[in-house]
C-alpha positions in Angstrom: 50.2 96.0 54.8 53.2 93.2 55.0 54.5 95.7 52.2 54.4 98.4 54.1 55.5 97.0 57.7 58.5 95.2 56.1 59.4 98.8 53.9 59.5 100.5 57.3 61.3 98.2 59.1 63.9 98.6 56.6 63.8 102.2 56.8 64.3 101.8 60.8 67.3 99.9 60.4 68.6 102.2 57.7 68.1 105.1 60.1 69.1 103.4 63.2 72.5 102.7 61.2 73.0 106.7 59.6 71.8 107.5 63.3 74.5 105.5 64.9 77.1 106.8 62.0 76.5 110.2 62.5 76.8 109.6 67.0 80.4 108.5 66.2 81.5 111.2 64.1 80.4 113.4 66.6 82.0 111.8 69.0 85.2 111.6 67.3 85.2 115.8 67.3 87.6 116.5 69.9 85.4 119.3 71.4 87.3 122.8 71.3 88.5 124.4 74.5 88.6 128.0 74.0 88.7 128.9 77.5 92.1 129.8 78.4 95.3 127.5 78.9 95.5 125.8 82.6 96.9 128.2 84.6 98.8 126.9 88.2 99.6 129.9 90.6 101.0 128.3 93.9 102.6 130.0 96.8 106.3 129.4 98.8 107.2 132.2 100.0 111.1 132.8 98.3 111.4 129.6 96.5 112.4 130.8 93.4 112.1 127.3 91.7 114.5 127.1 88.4 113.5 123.0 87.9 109.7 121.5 87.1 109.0 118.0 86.3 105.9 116.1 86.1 104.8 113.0 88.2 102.6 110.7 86.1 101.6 108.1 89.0 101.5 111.0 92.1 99.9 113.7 89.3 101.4 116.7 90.5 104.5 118.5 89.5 107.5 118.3 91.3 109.6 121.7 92.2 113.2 122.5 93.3 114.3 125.8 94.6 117.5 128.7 94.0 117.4 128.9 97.6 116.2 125.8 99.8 117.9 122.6 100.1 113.9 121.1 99.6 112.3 120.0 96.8 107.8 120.3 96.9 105.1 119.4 95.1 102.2 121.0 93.6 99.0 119.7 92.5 96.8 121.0 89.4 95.2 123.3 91.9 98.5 125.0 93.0 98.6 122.8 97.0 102.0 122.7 98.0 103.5 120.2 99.5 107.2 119.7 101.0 108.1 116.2 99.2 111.9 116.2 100.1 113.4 118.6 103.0 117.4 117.2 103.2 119.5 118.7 105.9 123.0 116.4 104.6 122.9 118.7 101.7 124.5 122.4 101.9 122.6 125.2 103.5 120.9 127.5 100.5 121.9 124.5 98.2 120.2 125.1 94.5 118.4 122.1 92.5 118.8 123.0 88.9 117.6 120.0 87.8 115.1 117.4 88.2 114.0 113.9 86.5 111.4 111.2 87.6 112.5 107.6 87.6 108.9 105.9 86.8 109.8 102.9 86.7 111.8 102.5 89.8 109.6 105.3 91.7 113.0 107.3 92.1 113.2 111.1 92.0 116.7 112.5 90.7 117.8 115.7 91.6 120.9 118.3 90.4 122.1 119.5 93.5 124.4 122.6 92.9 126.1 125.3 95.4 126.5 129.0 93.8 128.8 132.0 94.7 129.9 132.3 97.3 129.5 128.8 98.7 131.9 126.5 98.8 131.7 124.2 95.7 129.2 121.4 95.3 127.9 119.4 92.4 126.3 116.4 93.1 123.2 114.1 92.4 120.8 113.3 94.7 118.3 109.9 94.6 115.2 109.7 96.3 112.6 107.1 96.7 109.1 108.5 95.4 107.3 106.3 97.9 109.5 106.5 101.9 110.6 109.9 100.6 114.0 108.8 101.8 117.1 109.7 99.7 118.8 106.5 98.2 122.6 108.3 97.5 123.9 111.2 96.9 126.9 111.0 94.5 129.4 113.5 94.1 130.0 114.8 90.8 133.9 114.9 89.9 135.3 118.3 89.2 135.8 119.1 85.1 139.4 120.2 85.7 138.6 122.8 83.2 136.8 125.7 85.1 136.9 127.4 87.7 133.4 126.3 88.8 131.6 123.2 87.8 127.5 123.4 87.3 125.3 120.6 87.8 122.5 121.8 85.9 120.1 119.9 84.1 119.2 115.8 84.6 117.9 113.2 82.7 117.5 109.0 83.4 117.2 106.0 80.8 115.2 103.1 81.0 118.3 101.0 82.7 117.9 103.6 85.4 121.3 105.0 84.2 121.3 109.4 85.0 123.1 111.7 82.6 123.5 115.3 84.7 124.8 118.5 82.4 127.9 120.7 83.0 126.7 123.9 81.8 130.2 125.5 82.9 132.5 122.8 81.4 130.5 122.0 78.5 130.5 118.2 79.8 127.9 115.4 81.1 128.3 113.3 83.8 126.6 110.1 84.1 125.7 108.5 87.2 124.8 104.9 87.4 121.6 103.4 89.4 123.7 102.4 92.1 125.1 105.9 92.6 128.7 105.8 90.9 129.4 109.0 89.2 132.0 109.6 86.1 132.8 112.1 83.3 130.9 110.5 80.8 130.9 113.0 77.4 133.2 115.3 76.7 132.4 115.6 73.0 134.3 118.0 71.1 130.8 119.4 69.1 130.0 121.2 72.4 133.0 123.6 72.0 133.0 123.7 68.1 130.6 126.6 67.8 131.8 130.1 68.7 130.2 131.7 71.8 129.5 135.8 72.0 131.5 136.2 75.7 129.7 139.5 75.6 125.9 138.3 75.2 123.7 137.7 78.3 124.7 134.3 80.2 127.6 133.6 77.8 129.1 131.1 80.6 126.0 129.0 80.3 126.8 125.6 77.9 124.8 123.2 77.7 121.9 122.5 79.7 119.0 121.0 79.0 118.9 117.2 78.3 116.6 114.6 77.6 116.1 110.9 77.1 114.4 110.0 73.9 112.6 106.4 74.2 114.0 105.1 71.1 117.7 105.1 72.7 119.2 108.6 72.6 119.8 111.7 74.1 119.2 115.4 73.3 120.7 118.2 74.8 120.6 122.0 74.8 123.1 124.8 74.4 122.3 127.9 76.3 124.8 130.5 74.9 125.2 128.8 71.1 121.6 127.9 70.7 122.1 124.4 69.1 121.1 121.0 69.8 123.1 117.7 70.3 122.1 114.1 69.6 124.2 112.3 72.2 125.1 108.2 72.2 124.2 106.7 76.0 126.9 104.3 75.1 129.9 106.1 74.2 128.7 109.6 74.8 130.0 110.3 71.0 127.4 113.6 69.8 126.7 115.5 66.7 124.7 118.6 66.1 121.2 117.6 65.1 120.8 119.9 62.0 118.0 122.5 62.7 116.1 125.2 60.5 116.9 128.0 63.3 119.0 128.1 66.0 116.9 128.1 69.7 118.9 131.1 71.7 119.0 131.1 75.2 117.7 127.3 74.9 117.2 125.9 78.9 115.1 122.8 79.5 113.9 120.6 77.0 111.0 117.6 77.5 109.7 115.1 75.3 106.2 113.9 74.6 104.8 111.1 73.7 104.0 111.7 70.1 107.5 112.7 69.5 107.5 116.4 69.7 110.3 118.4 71.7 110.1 120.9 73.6 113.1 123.3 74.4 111.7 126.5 76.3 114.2 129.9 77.1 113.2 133.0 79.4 111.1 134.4 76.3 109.9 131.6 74.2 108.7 127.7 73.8 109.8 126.2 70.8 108.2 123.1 68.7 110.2 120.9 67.3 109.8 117.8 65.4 111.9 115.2 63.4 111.4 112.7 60.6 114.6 110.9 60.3 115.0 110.3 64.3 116.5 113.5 65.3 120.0 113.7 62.6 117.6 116.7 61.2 115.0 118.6 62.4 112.2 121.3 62.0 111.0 124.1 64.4 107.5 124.1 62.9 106.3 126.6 65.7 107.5 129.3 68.2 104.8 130.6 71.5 106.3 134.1 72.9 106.7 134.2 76.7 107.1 136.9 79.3 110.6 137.2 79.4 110.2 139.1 83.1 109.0 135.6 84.5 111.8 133.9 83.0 110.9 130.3 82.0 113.4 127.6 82.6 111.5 124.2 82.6 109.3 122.8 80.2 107.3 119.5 81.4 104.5 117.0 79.8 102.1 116.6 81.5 98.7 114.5 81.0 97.4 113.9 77.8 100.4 115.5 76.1 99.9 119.1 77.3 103.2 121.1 77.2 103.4 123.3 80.8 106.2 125.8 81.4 107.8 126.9 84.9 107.9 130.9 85.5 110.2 130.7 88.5 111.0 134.2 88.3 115.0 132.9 88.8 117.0 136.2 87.8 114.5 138.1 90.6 115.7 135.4 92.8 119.0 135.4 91.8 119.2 138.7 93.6 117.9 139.9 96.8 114.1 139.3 95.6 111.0 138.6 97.8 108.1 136.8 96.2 105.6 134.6 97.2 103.7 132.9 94.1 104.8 131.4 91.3 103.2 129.8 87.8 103.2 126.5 85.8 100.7 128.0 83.0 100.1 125.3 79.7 101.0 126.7 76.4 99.9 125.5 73.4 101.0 125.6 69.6 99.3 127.7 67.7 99.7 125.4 64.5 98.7 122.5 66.3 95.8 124.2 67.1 95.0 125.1 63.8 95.8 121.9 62.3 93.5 120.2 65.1 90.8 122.8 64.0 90.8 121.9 60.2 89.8 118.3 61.3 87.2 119.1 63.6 85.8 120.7 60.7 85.8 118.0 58.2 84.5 115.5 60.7 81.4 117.9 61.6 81.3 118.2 57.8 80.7 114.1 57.6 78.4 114.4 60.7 76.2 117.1 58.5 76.5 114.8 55.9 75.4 111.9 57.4 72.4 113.7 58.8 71.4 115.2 55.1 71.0 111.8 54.4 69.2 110.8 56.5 66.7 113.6 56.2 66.6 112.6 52.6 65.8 109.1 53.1 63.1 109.8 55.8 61.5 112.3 53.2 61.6 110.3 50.6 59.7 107.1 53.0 57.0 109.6 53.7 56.4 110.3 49.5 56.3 106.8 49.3 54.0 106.1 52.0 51.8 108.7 51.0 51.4 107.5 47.4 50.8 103.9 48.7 47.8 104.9 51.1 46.6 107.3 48.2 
């Protein structure tokens, strides 16, 4: 009977252990959503936002508009909120770009005037907390067109902003205390030739990012290519890519090192191996070119979320009231991520077959010994 007792205590524990084995796999199985990708539909009536950015302690997105000299906020449930409304800036003044400041609880904004306003490029600070704006710095003129475009902004840890000249084919960089300069004018951004007769040939670059380990990237609209660019000196080089990324417009990073550069018809993937001197579109999602995506933001757990801002309807004399941040996803990702879901239920399953075994295997025994 002590036999017998101490042979099934051991079998408990053995059990107990496969039991406990098998819980973990399971809950190491990511479980699949297949319901469709988050969807945000929010309503201003003609806002026409051409910037989206994501704020990680508030939780919401952050909008600017072609039209309003406001900037909102929406949640993941599409409430809007007005977070900045400036009257110092112009009348029908357009925010083109937008970055958060986290760790100063700032909120950077492009602030550009288009035809037939009188010219305006600046950079607007705002504190994320009192909502009040900290400075607005004037951008000095290029000198080399005949109308400069504050487009697209990004911020370093030092609290440092880098704003892009998509006419001049330039950056700016404006300080944390608000003192602007010319900061790159690196000869790479006019070494490719441009199509003058392709759709938004006058657009340079744009997009730009920070990248943590001390860089940043930047986008060119009308060549498609990509720039690594020195916060230091400003100095750049093409970052050597497998395909070119036409009509290339904002551009985020996330945090396990995958880009993201999105056009009106497409979000590109891209990762690198040798910190960004090469690197390798590895996947391409198709988007409605008629709601003409300009921002890509990460938001959460590393979800990728794109801005349909409708901006060519609003360009012109459009009406609209509802807009879209909609998630999209790699499909290779998703793929890859599927492969492992199935080789960790395949451990789970095997875990269990084990256990069955072992439990059949007590009964024989016990059944032999009572016989």
């Amino acid at each position: 009977m002590m036999a017998m007792a101490m042979e099934k205590s051991k079998f408990a524990s053995n059990s107990l252990r496969i039991g406990i084995l098998f819980m973990f796999t399971l809950a190491l199985v990511r479980p699949i959503d297949a319901g469709k990708p988050h969807l945000i539909s929010f309503k201003s009536s003609d806002l026409y936002p051409e910037a989206a950015v994501w704020d990680p302690s508030a939780e919401h997105f952050i909008v600017g508009s072609l039209r309003r000299r406001a900037i909102l906020s929406v949640s993941d449930a599409g409430v809007v909120d007005t977070l900045i409304s400036d009257p110092d800036l112009p009348p029908n003044s357009t925010i083109l770009g937008l970055a958060v400041d986290k760790h100063r609880r700032r909120l950077l904004a492009a602030v550009h005037t288009m035809n037939p306003l009188p010219h305006f490029n600046a950079l607007a600070a705002y504190d994320l907390r009192s909502r009040f704006r900290i400075f607005l710095a004037m951008l000095p003129p290029s000198g080399t067109v005949m109308r400069d475009v504050a487009n697209d902004v990004a911020v370093d840890f030092k609290g440092n902003a880098y704003v892009t000249n998509s006419a001049a084919d330039l950056i700016w960089k404006v300080t944390v205390d608000g003192e602007a300069s010319i900061f790159s004018r690196a000869p790479v951004f006019t070494s490719f030739p441009v199509d003058r007769n392709a759709p938004y040939s006058y657009c340079g670059i744009n997009g730009i990012a920070y990248v943590s380990s001390g860089f940043l990237l930047v986008v060119q609209s009308n060549t498609g290519k990509m720039y690594r660019v020195d916060p230091d000196d400003g100095t750049a080089r093409t970052v050597l890519l497998n395909r070119d990324l036409p009509l290339a417009d904002g551009i985020a990073v996330r945090k396990d090192g995958v880009v993201l550069v999105v056009s009106r018809d497409a979000l590109w993937f891209l990762k690198s191996n040798d910190n960004w001197n090469e690197a390798v579109v590895f996947d391409r999602t198709e988007l409605d070119p008629k709601r003409f995506a300009t921002s890509v933001s990460v938001a959460g757990e590393d979800r990728s979320y794109v801005l349909f801002g409708y901006v060519l309807e609003g360009m012109s004399s459009g009406t609209r009231e509802w807009f879209e941040i909609e998630e999209v996803r790699s499909e290779e990702e998703s793929k890859a991520e599927n492969v492992w879901v199935y080789v960790l239920v395949g451990i789970g399953l095997a875990y269990f077959m084990i256990w069955r075994f072992q439990m059949k295997q007590l009964v024989q025994n016990l059944n032999k010994k009572h016989n």
